[in-house]
ROLO-899586 format. One record per residue (C-alpha): x, y, z; residue in one letter; residue number from 1. Coordinates in steps of 0.5 Angstrom, whole numbers, plus 500, padded with zeros to 3 digits. Layout:
# ROLO-899586
PT,east,north,up,resn,resi
PT,X,Y,Z,a,NUM
...
//
This chain:
# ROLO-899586
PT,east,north,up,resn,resi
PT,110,244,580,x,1
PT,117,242,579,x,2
PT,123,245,585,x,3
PT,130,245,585,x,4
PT,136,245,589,x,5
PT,142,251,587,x,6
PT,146,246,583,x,7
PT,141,242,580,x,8
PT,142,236,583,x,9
PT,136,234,586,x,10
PT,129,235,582,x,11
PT,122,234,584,x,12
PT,114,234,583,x,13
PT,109,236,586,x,14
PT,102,235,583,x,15
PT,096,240,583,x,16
PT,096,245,589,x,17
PT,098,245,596,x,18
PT,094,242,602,x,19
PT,095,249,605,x,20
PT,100,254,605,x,21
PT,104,255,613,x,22
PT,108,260,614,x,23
PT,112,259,620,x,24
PT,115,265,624,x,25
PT,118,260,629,x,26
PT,126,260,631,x,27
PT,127,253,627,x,28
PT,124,256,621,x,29
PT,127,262,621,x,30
PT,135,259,623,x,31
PT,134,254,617,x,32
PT,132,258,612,x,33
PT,136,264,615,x,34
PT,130,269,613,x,35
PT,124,272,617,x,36
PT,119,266,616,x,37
PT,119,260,612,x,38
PT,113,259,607,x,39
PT,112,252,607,x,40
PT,107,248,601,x,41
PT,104,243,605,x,42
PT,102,237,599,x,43
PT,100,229,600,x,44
PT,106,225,600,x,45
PT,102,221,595,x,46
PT,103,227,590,x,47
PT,110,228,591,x,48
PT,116,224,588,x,49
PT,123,225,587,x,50
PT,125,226,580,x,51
PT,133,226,580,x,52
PT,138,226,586,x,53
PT,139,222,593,x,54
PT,138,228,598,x,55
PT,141,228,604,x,56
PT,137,227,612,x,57
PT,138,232,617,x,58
PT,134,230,623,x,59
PT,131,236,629,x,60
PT,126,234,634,x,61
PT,121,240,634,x,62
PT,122,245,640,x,63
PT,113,245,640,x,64
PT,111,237,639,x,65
PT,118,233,640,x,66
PT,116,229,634,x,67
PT,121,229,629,x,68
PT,122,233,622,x,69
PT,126,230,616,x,70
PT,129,236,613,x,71
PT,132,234,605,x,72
PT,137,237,602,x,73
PT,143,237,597,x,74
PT,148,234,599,x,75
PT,153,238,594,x,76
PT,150,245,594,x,77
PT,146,245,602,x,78
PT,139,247,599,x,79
PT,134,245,603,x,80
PT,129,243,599,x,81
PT,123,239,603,x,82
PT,121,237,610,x,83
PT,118,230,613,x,84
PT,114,231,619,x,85
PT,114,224,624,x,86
PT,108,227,627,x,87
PT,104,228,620,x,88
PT,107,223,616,x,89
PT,102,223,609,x,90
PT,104,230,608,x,91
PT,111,233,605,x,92
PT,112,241,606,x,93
PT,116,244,600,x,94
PT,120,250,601,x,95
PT,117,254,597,x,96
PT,123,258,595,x,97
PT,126,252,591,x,98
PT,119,251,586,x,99
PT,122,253,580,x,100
PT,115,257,580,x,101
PT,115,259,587,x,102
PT,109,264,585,x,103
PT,105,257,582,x,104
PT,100,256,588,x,105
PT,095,260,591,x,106
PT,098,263,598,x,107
PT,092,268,600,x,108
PT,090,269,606,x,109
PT,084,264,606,x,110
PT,089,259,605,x,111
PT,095,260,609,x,112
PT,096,259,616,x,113
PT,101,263,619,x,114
PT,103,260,626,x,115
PT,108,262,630,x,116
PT,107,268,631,x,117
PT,109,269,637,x,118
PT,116,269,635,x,119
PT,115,273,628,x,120
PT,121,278,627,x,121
PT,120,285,629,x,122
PT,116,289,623,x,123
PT,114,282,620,x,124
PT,107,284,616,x,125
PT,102,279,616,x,126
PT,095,282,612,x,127
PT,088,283,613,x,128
PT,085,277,613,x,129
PT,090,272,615,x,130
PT,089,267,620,x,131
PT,094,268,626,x,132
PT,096,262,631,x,133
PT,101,264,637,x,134
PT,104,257,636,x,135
PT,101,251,632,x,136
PT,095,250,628,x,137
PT,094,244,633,x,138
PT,096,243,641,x,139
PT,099,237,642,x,140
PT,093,234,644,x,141
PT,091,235,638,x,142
PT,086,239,639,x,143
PT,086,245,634,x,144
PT,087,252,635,x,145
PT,082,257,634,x,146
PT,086,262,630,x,147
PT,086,270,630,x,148
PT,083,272,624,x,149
PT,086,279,622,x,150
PT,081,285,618,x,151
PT,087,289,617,x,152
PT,095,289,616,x,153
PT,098,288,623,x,154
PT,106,289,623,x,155
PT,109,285,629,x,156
PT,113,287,635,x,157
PT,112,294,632,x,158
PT,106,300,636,x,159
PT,103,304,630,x,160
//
């Protein structure tokens, strides 16, 4: 799988599928990608590789962990394209909107994480069979969360 920034500048390649698919509903996510959610294509950093361009760094220390994520952009047109994390460093989350075929991977509920959802935006969808987390799969002690698990579609901030 190829992505790539607006202007081109910066390709990549990702091989394979994604470890797994997180879609994160928290206020970071929603600030960077100006959206309601960020749908995040976990791969090993082994499996990825920068095919043309520099990108530039921004640092933010995450609200939940503390640790640091490396968020890596074109300079030339501002797209952001991919996230280090400090805290797992042998991975490398692709916006999914920057693959050139952003329907190119399996993101089916049994999948994908959807975290965060405590801070999902009003009338938000999350679909029968989805995996629901308040915050992060992982408690700072590392320790996982047990996920909610839906059977039927459930529309945030909203009363049917």
């Amino acid at each position: 799988m190829q992505g790539r920034c607006l202007c081109g500048a910066l390709v990549y390649e990702a091989e394979g599928q994604p470890s797994t698919v997180t879609v994160c509903h928290c206020r970071f996510c929603q600030r960077a990608t100006g959206g309601a959610y960020l749908v995040d294509a976990l791969f090993k950093r082994a499996r990825f590789r920068i095919l043309q361009g520099t990108p530039r760094v921004y640092d933010h220390r995450s609200e939940g962990s503390g640790n640091l994520v490396h968020i890596q952009f074109c300079e030339a047109c501002g797209t952001k394209l991919w996230l280090e994390f400090q805290r797992w460093p042998d991975l490398v989350g692709v916006y999914a909107g920057t693959l050139d075929d952003p329907n190119g991977f399996d993101r089916s509920p049994a999948r994908t994480h959807y975290i965060f959802i405590d801070q999902a935006a009003d009338w938000t969808v999350m679909p029968a069979g989805a995996r629901l987390y308040p915050g992060d799969t992982t408690l700072k002690s590392g320790d996982r969360v047990v996920p909610l698990c839906l059977t039927e579609p459930r529309v945030s901030g909203h009363s049917t």
